[in-house]
C-alpha positions as CSV (number, residue, x, y, z in Angstrom):
1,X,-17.0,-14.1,-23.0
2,X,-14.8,-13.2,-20.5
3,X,-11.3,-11.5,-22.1
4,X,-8.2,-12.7,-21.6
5,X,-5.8,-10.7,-19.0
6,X,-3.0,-8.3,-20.5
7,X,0.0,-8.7,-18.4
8,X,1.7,-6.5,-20.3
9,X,-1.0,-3.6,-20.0
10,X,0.2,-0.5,-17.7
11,X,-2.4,-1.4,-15.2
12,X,-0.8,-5.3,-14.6
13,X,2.7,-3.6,-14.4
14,X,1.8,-1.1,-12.2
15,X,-0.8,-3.4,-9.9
16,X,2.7,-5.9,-10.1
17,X,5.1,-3.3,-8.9
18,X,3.0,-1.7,-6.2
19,X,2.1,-5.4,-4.9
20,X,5.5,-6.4,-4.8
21,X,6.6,-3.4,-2.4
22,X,3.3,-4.3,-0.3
23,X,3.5,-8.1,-0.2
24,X,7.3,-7.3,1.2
25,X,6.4,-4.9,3.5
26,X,2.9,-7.2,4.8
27,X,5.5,-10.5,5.0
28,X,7.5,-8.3,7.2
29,X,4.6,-7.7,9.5
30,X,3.4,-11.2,9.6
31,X,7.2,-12.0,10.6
32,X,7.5,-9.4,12.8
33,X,3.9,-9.9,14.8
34,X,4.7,-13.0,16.5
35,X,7.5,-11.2,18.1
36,X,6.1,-8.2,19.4
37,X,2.8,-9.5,20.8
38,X,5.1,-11.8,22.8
39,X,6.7,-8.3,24.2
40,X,3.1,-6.4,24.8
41,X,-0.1,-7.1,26.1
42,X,-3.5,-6.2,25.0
43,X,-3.8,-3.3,27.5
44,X,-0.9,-2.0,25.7
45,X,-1.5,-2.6,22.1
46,X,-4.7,-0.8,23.4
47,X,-2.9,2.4,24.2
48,X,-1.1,2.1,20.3
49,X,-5.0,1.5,18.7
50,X,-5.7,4.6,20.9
51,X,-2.7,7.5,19.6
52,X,-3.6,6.0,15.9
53,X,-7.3,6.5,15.8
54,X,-6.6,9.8,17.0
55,X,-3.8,10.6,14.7
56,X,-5.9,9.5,11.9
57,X,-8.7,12.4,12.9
58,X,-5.8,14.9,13.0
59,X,-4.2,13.7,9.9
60,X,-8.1,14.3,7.7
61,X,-7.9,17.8,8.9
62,X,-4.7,18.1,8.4
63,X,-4.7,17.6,4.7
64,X,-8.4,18.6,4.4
65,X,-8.4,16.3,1.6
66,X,-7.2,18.4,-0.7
67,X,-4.7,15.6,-1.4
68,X,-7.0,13.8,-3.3
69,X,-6.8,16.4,-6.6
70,X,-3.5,16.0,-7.0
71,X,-4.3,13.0,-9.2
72,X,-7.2,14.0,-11.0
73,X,-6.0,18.0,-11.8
74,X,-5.2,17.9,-15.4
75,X,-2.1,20.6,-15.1
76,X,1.0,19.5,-13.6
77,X,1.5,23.0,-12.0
78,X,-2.0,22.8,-11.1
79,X,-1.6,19.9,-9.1
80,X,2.0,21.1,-7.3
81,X,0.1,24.5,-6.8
82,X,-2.6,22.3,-4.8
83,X,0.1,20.0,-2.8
84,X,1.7,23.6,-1.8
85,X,-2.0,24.2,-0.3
86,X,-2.2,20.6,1.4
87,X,1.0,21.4,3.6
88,X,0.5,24.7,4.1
89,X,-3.0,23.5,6.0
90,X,-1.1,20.4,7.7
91,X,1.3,22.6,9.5
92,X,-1.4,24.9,10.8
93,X,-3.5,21.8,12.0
94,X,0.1,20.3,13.6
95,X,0.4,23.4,15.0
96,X,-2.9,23.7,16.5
97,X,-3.3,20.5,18.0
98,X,0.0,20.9,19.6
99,X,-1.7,23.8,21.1
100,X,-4.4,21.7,22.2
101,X,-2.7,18.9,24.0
102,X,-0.5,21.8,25.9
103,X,-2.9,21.0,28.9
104,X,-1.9,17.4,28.9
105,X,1.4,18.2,28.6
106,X,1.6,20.1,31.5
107,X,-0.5,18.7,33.7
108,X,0.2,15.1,33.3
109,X,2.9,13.9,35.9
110,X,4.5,10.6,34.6
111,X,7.6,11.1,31.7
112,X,5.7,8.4,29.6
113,X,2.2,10.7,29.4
114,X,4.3,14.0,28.6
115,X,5.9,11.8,25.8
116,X,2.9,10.2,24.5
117,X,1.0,13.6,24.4
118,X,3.9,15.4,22.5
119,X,4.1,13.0,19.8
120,X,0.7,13.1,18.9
121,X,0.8,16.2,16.8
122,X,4.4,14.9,15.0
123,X,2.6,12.0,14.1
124,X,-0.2,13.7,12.7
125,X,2.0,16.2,10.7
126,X,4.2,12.6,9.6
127,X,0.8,10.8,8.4
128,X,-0.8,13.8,6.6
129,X,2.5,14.9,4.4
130,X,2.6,10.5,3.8
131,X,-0.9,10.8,2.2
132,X,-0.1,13.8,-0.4
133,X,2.9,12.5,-0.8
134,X,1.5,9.1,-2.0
135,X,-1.4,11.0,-4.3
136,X,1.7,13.3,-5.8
137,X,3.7,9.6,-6.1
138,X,0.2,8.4,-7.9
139,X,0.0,10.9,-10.4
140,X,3.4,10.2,-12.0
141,X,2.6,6.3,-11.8
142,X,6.0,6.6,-9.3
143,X,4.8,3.3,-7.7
144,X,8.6,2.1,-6.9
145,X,8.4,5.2,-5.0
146,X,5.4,3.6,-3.5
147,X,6.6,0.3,-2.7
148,X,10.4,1.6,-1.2
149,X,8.0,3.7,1.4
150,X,6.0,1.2,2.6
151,X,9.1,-1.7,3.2
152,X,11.1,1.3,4.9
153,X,8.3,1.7,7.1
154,X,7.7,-2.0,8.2
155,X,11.4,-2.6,8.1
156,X,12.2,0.9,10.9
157,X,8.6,0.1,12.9
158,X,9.1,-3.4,13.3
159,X,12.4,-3.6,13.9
160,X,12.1,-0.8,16.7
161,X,9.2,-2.0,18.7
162,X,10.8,-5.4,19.0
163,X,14.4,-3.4,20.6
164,X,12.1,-1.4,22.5
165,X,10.0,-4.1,24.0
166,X,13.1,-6.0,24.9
167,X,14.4,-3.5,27.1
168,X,10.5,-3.3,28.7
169,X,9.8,0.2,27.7
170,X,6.1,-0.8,27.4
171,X,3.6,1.0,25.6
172,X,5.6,3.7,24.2
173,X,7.8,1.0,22.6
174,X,5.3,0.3,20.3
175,X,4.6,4.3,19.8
176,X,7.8,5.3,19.2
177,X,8.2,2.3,16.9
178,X,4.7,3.3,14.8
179,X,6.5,7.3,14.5
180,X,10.1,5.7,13.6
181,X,8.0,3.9,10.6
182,X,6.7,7.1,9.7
183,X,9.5,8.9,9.7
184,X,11.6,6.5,7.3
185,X,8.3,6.3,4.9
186,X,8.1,9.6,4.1
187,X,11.6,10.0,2.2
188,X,11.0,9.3,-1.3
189,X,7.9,11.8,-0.8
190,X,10.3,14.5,0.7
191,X,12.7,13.8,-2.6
192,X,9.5,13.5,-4.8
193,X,8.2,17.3,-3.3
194,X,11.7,19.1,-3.7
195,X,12.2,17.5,-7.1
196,X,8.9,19.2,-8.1
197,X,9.9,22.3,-6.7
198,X,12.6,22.4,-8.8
199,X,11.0,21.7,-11.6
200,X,7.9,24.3,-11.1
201,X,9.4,26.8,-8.4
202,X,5.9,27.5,-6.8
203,X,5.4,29.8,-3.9
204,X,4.0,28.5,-1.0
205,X,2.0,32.0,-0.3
206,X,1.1,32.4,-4.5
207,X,-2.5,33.9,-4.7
208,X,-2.9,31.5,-7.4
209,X,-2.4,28.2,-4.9
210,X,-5.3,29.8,-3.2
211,X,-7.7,30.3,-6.4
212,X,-6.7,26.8,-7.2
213,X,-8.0,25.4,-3.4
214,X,-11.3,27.5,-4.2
215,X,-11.7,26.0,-7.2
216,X,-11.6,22.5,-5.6
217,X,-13.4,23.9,-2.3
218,X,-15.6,20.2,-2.7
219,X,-13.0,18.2,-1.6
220,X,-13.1,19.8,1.9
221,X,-16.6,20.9,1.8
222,X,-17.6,17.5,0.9
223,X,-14.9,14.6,1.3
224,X,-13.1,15.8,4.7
225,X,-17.0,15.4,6.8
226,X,-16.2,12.1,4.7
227,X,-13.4,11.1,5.8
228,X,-13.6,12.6,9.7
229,X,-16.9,10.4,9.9
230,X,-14.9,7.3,8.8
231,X,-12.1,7.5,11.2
232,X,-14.6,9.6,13.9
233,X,-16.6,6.8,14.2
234,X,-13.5,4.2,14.4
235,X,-12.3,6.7,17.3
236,X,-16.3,6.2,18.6
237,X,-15.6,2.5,18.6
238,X,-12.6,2.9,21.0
239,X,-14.3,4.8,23.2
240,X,-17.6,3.1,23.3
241,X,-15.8,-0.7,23.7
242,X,-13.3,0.7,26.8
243,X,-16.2,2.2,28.4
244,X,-18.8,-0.7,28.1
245,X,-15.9,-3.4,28.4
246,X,-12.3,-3.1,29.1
247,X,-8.9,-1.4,28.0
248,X,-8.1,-5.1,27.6
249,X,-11.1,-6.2,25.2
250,X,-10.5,-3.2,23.4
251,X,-6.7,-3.9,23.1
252,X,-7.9,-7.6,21.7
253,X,-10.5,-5.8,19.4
254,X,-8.1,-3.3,17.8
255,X,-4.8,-6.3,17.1
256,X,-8.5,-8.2,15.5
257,X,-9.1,-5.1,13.7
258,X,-5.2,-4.8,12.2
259,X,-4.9,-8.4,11.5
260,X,-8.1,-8.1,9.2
261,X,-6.7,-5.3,7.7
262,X,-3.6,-7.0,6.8
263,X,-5.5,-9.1,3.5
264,X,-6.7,-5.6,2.9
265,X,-3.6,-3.6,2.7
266,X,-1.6,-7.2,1.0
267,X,-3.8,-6.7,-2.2
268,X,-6.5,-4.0,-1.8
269,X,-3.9,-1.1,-0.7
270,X,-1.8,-2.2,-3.9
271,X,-4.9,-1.7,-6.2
272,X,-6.1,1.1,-5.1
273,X,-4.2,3.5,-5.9
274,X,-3.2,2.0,-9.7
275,X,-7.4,2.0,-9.8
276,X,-7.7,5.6,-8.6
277,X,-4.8,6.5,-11.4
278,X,-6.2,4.1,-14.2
279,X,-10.0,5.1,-13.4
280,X,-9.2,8.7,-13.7
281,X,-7.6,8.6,-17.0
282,X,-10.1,6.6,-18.4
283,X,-12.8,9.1,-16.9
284,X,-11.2,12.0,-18.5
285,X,-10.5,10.5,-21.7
286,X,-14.3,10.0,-21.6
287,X,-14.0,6.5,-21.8
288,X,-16.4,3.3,-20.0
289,X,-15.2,3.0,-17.1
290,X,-17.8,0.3,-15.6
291,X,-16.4,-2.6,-17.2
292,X,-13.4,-1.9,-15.6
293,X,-14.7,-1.8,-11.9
294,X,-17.1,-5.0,-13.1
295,X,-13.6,-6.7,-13.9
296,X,-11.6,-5.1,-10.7
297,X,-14.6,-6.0,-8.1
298,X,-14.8,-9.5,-9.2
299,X,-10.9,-9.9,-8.7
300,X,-11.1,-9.0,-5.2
301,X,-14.2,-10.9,-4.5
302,X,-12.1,-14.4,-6.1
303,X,-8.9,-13.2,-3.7
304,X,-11.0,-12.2,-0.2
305,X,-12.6,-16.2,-0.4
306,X,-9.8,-18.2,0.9
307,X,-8.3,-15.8,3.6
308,X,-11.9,-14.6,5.1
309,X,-13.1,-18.5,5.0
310,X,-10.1,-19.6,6.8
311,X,-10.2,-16.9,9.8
312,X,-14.0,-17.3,9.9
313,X,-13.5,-21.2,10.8
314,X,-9.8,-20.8,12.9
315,X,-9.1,-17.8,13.8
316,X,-9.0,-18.2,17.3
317,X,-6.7,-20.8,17.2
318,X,-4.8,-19.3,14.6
319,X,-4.2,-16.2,16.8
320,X,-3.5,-18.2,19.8
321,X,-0.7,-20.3,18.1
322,X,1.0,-17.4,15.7
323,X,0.4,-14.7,18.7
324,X,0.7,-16.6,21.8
325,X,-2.7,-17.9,23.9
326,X,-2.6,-14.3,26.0
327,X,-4.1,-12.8,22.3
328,X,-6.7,-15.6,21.6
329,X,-9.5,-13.7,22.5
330,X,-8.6,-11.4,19.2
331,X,-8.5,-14.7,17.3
332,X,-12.2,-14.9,18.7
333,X,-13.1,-11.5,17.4
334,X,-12.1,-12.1,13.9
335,X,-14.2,-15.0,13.5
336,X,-17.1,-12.8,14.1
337,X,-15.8,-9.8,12.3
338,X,-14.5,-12.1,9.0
339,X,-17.6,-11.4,7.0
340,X,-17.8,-7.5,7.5
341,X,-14.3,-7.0,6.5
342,X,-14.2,-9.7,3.5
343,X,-16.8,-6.8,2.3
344,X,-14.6,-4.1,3.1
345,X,-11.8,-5.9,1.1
346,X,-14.4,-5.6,-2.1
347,X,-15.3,-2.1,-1.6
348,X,-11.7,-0.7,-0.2
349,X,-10.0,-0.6,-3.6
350,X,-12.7,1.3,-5.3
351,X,-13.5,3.8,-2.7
352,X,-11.9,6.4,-4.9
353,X,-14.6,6.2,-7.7
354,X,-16.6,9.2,-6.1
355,X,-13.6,11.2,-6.6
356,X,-13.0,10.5,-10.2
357,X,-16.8,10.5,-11.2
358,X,-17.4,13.7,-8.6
359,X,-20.2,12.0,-6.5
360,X,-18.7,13.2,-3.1
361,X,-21.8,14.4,-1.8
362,X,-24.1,11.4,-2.7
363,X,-21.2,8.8,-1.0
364,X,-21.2,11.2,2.3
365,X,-25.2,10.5,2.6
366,X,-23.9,6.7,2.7
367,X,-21.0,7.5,5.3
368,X,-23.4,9.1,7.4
369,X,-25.4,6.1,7.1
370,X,-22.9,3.2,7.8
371,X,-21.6,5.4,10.8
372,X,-24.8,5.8,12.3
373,X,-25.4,2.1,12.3
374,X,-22.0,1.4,13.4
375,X,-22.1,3.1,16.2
376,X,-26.0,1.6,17.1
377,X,-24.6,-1.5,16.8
378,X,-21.8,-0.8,18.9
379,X,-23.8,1.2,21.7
380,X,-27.6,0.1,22.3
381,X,-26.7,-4.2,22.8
382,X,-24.4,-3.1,25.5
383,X,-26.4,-0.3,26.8
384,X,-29.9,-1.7,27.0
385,X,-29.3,-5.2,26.8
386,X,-26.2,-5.8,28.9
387,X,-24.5,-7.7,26.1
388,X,-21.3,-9.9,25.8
389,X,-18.5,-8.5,23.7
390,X,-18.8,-11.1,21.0
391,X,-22.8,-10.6,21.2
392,X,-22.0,-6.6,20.2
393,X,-19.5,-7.7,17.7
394,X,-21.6,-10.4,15.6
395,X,-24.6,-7.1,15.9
396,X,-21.4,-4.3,14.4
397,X,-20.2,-7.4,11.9
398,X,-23.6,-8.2,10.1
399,X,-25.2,-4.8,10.0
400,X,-21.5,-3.5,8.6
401,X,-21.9,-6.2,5.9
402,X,-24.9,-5.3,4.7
403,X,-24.3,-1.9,4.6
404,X,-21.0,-2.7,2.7
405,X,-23.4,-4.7,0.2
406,X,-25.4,-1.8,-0.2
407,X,-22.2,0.8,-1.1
408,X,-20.9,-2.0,-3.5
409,X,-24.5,-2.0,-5.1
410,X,-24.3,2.1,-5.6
411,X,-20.5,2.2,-6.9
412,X,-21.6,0.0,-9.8
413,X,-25.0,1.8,-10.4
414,X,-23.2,4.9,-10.5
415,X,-20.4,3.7,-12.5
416,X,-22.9,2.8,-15.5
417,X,-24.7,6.5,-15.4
418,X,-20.7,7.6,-15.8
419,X,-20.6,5.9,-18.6
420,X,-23.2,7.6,-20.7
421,X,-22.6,11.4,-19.6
């Protein structure tokens, strides 16, 4: 018999608060979307996919994933010891890659390149101290911290790439805009980090920070080649689809790509991280914790039916009437790709259980795997075969399914051998 739900458990409350910021923040997109994809083309929403995917790679070296302790250290000064670490390492990376895109800098004539290039590493530095911020905000359940940053962000990007593509700045409108959002979403995590300060007053060079990162020398050993495969072999995708096909296709590919995500991030982004915080206590409290994941996967799987149906039947026409018919051919790419990401909707949430259970290196076997059949299924139609966009696409979308089907299958095998350690 299936139990009844507690909406007065710390979970509900915490899954409620955390959705609330996000549904606001997601509405504001939606409302937003229509607007700015009436400013932009594809070409240029192509040269936005392209800054992010590479951020993203800076941003898992620039943390080196060390963020991902801070909620599962039992210590409080343990865990601020280890968020001292994290930006310590994400202002050497920011400083290095500035280093590396000095060529560019210098050698690229137009103002717009020489901007573009430089605000690659300040993203990267903005997105990195965003994630340990958020895992610090996790720890102490601080998820109106949570939901302020992510409705400051919509509210500042939004609003800035619609200004900036009145006045027909272009692509950089809708970079500058991505940065301003940023920028704004990282102030309850400044306050949250000085706050902590106070309260510990750790040094930034203390030997023991440094004994600390040893101690948890898995996380980058293990879950950074994790994490860099993930968004590596999104950057892969980029590169492979505006080679074989167009800046264009790929500028339709990547809005299909964000729109998909949206369902994601409206529900799955909210659970997350109460999951990651709920699943750890119970794992250290030596408690089940495979009912819990049972109960949390079928959740998802009831939500993701109606919104992945839907776009699977209409999304071309849905895209082409909320977007304007220039961006129907993204409406056409989420048909196809509906399946693969109603899977990653399921398995999103959960992706933290590795963490928590410390089955890092088993899970990076499985990344390897899902990347290398990503990027087969993105490469060899077009390259031997001569196929169509949407022929490569339906190819990426079912083999990313099953593999998706396959991960789910593991999470809950491993799960149960938790259980009886």
């Amino acid at each position: 018999m299936i139990k009844k739900i507690n909406f007065k458990s710390d979970f509900i409350k915490s899954v409620a608060v955390l959705m609330t910021g996000t549904m606001a923040a997601q509405m504001l997109g939606y409302l937003f979307a229509p607007i700015i994809t009436r400013y932009y083309d594809p070409s240029e929403g192509a040269e936005l996919g392209l800054l992010l995917n590479l951020v993203a790679v800076g941003a898992a070296f620039a943390t080196a994933r060390y963020e991902l302790t801070l909620p599962v250290v039992k210590s409080n000064v343990h865990a601020f010891r280890l968020y001292h670490v994290t930006l310590r390492i994400t202002i050497i990376v920011t400083v290095l890659s500035f280093l590396i895109l000095l060529y560019p800098l210098f050698t690229k004539g137009a103002n717009l390149d020489f901007l573009y290039y430089s605000l690659i590493p300040i993203a990267i530095f903005l997105t990195a101290s965003s994630n340990t911020g958020t895992y610090w905000a996790i720890r102490f359940k601080f998820f109106k911290h949570l939901s302020y940053s992510k409705i400051a962000t919509s509210i500042s990007s939004n609003l800035v790439k619609v200004s900036l593509g009145f006045i027909g700045m272009g692509y950089m409108g809708l970079v500058i805009g991505a940065l301003t959002g940023l920028v704004f979403g990282n102030i309850w995590f400044v306050k949250n980090f000085f706050k902590g300060q106070s309260e510990y007053e750790i040094q930034s060079g203390s030997p023991r920070n440094f004994v600390l990162a040893k101690q948890y020398i898995e996380f980058p050993k293990i879950n950074m080649p994790h994490v860099i495969l993930d968004v590596g072999k999104v950057l892969m995708i980029t590169a492979l689809i505006w080679h074989f096909y167009s800046k264009h296709s790929y500028g339709l590919y990547d809005h299909s790509f964000r729109m998909l995500r949206l369902p994601l991030i409206f529900i799955g982004t909210a659970i997350g991280p109460v999951f990651l915080q709920k699943c750890a206590e119970m794992f250290n409290a030596d408690k089940p914790i495979s009912p819990f994941i049972r109960k949390t996967m079928l959740t998802l799987f009831l939500l993701s039916i109606t919104p992945f149906t839907v776009i699977f039947f209409y999304g071309g026409d849905i895209f082409a009437f909320v977007f304007s018919d220039k961006w129907r051919g993204a409406g056409t790419f989420s048909e196809i790709m509906a399946p693969w990401f109603m899977m990653i909707f399921i398995a999103s949430p959960i992706s933290s259980l590795p963490t928590v259970i410390g089955r890092q290196r088993e899970f990076f076997g499985f990344a390897i795997l899902g990347t290398s059949m990503m990027i087969g299924a993105a490469s060899i139609p077009p390259y031997f075969y001569n196929a169509s966009i949407e022929q490569t696409l339906w190819i990426l979308s079912l083999s990313q399914s099953a593999y998706f089907v396959l991960v789910i299958f593991k999470y809950l095998q491993y799960a149960k051998k938790a259980d009886v350690r």
